[in-house]
C-alpha positions as CSV (number, residue, x, y, z in Angstrom):
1,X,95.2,64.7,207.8
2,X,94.1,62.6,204.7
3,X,97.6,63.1,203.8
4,X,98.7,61.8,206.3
5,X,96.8,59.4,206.6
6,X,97.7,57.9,202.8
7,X,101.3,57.6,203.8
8,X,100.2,55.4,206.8
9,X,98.2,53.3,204.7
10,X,100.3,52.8,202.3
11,X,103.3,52.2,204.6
12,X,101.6,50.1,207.3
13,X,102.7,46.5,205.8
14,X,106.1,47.7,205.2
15,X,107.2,49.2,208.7
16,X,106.0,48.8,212.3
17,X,105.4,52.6,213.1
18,X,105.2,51.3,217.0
19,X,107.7,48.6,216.8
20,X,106.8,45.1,219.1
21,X,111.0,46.0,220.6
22,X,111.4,49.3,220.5
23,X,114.1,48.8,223.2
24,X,117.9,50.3,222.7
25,X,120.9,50.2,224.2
26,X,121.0,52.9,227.0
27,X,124.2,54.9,225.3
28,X,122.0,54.7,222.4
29,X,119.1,58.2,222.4
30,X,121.9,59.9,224.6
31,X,124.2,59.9,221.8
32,X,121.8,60.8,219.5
33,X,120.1,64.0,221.5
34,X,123.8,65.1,221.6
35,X,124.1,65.4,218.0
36,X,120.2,67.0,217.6
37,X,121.4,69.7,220.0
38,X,124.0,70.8,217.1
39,X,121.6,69.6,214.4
40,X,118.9,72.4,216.1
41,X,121.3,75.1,216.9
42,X,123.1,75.4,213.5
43,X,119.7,74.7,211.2
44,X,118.5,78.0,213.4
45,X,121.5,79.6,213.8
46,X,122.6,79.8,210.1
47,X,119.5,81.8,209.3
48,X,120.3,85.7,211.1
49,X,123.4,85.9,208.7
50,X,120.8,85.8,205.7
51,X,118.3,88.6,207.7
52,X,121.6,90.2,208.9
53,X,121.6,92.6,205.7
54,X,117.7,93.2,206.0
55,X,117.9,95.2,209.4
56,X,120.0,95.2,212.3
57,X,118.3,92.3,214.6
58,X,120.3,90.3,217.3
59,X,121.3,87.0,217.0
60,X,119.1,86.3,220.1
61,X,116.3,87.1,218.1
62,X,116.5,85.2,214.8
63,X,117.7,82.0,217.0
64,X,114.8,82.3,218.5
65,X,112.3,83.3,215.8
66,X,114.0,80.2,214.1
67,X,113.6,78.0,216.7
68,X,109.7,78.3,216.7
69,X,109.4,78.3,212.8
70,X,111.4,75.1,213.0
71,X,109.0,73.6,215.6
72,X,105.8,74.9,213.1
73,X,107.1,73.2,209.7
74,X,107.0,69.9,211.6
75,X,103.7,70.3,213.1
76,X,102.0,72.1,210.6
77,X,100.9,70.3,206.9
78,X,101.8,71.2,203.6
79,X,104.8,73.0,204.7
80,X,102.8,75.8,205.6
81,X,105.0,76.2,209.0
82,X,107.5,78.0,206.1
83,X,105.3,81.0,207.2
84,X,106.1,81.2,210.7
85,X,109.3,82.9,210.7
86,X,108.5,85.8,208.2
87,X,105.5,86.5,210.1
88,X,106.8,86.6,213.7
89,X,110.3,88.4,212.6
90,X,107.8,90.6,211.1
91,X,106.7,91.3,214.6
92,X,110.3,91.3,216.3
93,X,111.7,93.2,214.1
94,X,112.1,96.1,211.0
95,X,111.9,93.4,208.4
96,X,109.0,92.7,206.3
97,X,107.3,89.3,206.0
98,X,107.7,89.5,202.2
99,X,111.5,90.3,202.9
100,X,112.0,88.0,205.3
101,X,110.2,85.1,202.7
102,X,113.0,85.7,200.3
103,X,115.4,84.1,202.9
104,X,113.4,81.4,203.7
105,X,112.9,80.6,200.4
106,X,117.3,81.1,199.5
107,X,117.3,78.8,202.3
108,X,114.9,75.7,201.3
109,X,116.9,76.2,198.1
110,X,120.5,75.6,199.3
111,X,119.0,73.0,201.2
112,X,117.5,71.3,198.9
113,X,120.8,71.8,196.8
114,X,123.2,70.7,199.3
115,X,120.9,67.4,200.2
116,X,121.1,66.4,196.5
117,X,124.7,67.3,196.6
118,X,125.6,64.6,199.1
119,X,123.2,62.0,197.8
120,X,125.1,61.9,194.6
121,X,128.3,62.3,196.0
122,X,127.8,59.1,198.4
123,X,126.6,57.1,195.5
124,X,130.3,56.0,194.6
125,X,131.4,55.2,198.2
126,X,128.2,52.8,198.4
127,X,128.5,49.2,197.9
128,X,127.8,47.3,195.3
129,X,124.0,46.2,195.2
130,X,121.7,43.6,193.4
131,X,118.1,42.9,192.9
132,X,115.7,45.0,194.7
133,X,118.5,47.3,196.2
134,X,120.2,47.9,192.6
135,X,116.9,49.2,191.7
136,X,115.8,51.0,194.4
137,X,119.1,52.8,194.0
138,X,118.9,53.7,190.1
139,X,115.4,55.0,190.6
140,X,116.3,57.0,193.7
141,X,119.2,58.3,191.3
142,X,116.6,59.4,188.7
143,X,114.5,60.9,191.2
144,X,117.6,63.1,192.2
145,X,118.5,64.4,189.0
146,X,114.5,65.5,188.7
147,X,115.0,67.3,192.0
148,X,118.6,68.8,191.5
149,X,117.4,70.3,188.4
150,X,113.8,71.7,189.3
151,X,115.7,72.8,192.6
152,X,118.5,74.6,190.0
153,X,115.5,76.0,188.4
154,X,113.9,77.8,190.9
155,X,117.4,79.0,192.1
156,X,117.5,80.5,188.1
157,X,114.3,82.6,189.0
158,X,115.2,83.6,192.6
159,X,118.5,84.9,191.1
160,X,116.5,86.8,188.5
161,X,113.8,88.5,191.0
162,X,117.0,89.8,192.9
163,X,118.3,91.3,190.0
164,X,115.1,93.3,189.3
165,X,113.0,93.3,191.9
166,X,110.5,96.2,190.3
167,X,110.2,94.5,187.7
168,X,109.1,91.3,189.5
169,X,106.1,93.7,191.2
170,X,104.9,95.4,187.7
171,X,104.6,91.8,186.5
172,X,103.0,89.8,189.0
173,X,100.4,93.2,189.1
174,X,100.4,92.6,185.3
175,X,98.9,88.8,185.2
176,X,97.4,87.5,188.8
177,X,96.6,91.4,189.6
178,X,94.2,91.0,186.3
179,X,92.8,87.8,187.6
180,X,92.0,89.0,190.9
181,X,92.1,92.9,190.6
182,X,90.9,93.3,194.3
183,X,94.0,91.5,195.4
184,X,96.1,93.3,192.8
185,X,98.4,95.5,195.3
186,X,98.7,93.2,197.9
187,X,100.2,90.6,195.3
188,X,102.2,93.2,194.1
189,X,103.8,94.3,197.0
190,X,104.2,90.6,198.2
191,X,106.5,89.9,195.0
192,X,108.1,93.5,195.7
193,X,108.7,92.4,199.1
194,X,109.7,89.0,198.3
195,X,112.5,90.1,195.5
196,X,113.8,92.8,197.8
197,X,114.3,90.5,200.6
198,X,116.2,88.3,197.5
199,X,118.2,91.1,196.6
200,X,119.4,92.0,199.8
201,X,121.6,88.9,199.6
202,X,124.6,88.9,202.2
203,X,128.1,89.8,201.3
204,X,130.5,87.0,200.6
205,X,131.6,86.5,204.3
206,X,128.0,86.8,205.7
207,X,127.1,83.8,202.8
208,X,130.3,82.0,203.9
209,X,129.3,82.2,207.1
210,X,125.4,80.7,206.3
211,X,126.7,77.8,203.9
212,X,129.1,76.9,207.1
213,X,126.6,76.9,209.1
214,X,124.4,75.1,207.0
215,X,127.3,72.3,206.5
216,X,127.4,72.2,209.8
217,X,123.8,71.3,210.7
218,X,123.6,68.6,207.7
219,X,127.2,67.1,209.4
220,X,125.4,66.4,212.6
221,X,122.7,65.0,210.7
222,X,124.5,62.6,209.3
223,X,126.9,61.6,212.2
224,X,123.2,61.1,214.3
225,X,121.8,59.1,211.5
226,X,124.8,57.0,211.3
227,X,124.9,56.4,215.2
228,X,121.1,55.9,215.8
229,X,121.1,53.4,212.2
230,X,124.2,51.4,214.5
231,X,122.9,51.5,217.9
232,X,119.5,50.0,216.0
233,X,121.3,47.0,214.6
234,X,121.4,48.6,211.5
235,X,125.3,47.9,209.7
236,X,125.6,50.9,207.9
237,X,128.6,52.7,206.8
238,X,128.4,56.5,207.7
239,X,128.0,56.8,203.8
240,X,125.3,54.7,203.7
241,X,123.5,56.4,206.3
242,X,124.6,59.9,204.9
243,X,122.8,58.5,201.5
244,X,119.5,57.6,203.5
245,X,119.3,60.9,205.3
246,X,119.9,63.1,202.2
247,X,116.7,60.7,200.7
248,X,114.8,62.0,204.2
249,X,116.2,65.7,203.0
250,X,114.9,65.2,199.9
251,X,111.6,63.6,200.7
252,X,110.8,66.5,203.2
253,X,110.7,69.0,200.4
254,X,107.6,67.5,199.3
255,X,104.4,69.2,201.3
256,X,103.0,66.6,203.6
257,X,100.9,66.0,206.2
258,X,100.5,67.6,210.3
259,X,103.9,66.2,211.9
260,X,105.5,65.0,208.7
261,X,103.4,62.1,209.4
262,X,104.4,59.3,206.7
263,X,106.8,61.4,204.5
264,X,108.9,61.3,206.8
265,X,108.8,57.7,207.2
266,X,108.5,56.9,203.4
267,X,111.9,59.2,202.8
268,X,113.7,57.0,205.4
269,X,112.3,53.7,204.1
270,X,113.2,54.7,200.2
271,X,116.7,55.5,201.7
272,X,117.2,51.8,203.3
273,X,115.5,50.2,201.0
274,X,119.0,50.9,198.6
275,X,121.1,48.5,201.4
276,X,118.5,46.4,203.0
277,X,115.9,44.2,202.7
278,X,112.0,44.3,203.1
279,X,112.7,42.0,206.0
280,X,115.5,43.8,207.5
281,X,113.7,47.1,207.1
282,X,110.4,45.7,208.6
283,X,112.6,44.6,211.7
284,X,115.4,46.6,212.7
285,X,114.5,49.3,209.9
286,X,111.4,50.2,211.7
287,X,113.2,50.7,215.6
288,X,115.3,52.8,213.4
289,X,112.5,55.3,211.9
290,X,110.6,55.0,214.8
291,X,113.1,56.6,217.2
292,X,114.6,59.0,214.6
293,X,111.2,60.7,214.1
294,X,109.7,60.4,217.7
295,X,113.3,62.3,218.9
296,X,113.3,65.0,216.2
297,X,110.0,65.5,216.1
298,X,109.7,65.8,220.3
299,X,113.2,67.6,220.3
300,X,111.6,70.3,217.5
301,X,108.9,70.6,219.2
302,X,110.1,71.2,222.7
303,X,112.6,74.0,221.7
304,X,110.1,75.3,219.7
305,X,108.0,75.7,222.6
306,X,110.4,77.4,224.8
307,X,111.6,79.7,221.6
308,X,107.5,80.7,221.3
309,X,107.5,81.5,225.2
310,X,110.5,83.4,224.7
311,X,109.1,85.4,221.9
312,X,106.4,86.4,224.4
313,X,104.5,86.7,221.0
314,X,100.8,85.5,220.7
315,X,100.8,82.8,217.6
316,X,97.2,82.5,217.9
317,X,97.2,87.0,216.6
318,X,100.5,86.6,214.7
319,X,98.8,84.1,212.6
320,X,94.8,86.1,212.5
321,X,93.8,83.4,214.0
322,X,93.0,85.7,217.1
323,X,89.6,87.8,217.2
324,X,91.9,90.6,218.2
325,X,93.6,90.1,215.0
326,X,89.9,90.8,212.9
327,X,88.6,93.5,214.6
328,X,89.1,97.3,214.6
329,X,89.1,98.9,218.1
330,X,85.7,101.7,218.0
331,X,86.3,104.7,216.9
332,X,86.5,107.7,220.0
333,X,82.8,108.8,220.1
334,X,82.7,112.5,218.4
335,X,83.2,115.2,221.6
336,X,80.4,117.0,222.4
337,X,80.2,120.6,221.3
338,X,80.8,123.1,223.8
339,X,77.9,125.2,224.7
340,X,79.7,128.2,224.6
341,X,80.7,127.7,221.0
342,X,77.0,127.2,220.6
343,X,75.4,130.4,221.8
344,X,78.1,132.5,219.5
């Protein structure tokens, strides 16, 4: 919440989070819902054909599973929804939360990847800027490059625990498991788990079939932010807006508060603040962010809850927050000897 909470304050003379004419077109949030549907379907979708190679699970039920993960990493702070999925596939399934964490985290990777990708790939087909914008536009640049390559970093490591995932046990029980021995096997079998689930990477068509999928859900991303940034009076090219939502992709990366609560709205604001003015943004700019995180964030929440119902999976247990999920049933009293036994 205090994070939150500092994003709204430092945001609140810059945007109108409840806009005085929030009012669109009625073709408008139509349009856009259309284009969440496929933004939903393939952000979930794409995941089964990284679990595929972990166990045999249907389709049905990493949709699903990814469905209600997606709805927790929006509600939940400091990204900590990123648990969600490994721990109810875990439930539904043959493969391991640790396993399934080493997709997850393959996942946020190519992500994170793909969004700088586009961002600097858009950069030439922008217009030319001055002032304010040209700034905001070479310091957005800088702060691309610092993500692309800690992003490229990490991908280094996750390469290298799939390559030798023992390895990646012996030493994590090495160093933390001498800082806190008590939690020494746990930790080691979490990194275990975690590089096995990295090594179990999909064949070439399976990862075809996942970066596809992942090009797909980033495509409708950026034809819906191009049509909800047009029907809000905003004149962007489908470039431009393509630009702002990979600055929203990047932003998100960051942990941040319950409901993406001001990071969301600071990512969008640092992406028009490269083609617009303070004035511009504080007007039409705000309608804009307003309905773009009040209909992904209801949308994500909505299939979330119907994927969690589905599931017919208790969050409150899968997540020990349950009392069922801290307490041992009694043990069977001892049976009482048998008289007969007794007497010899």
């Amino acid at each position: 919440m205090v994070i939150g909470a500092g994003f709204v304050f430092a945001l609140v003379r810059r945007i109108q989070f409840i806009p005085d004419d929030p009012w669109l077109a009625p073709w408008v949030l139509p349009v856009y819902l259309l284009t969440l549907v496929g933004y939903f379907v393939f952000r979930a979708g794409r995941w089964h054909y990284l679990v595929e190679p972990l166990a045999e699970v249907p389709l049905e039920t990493t949709l699903t599973v990814s469905m209600a993960g997606t709805m927790w990493i929006m509600v939940l702070p400091l990204r900590l929804g990123e648990f969600a999925r490994p721990i109810f596939l875990a439930e539904k399934s043959e493969v391991t939360m640790s396993q399934a964490l080493g997709t997850v985290a393959i996942e946020r990777i190519v992500d994170g990847l793909v969004v700088c990708g586009l961002f600097f790939a858009c950069l030439p087909l922008l217009p030319e800027v001055s002032g304010e914008q040209a700034k905001a536009v070479a310091e957005l640049r800088a702060a691309g490059l610092v993500a692309t390559g800690a992003l490229a970093a990490v991908l280094v490591v996750l390469i290298a625990m799939a390559l030798a995932p023992g390895s990646v046990g012996r030493l994590v029980s090495a160093t933390l498991g001498r800082v806190v021995p008590p939690m020494a096997d746990k930790l080691e079998g979490l990194a275990r788990g975690l590089a096995e689930g990295l090594a179990a990477l999909p064949s070439f068509g399976a990862l075809f079939k996942f970066l596809a999928g992942t090009l797909a859900y980033w495509a409708f991303n950026a034809l819906g932010t191009w049509l909800l940034a047009r029907g809000c009076g905003l004149d962007l090219s489908l470039a431009e807006a393509s630009a702002v939502m990979a600055v929203l992709g990047i932003s998100l990366l960051l942990p941040g508060g319950p409901g993406q609560l001001g990071i969301f709205h600071t990512g969008l604001l640092l992406g028009l603040s490269m083609f617009a003015t303070e004035a511009i943004i504080l007007d039409r700019g705000s309608v804009f962010i307003f309905w773009m995180f009040v209909t992904q964030l209801s949308m994500g929440v909505l299939l979330g809850i119907l994927a969690q119902r589905r599931l017919d999976l208790d969050w409150r247990r899968a997540f020990g927050l349950s009392a069922e999920a801290d307490t041992e049933p009694d043990p069977a009293p001892d049976p009482a000897p048998d008289p007969a036994s007794i007497d010899g």
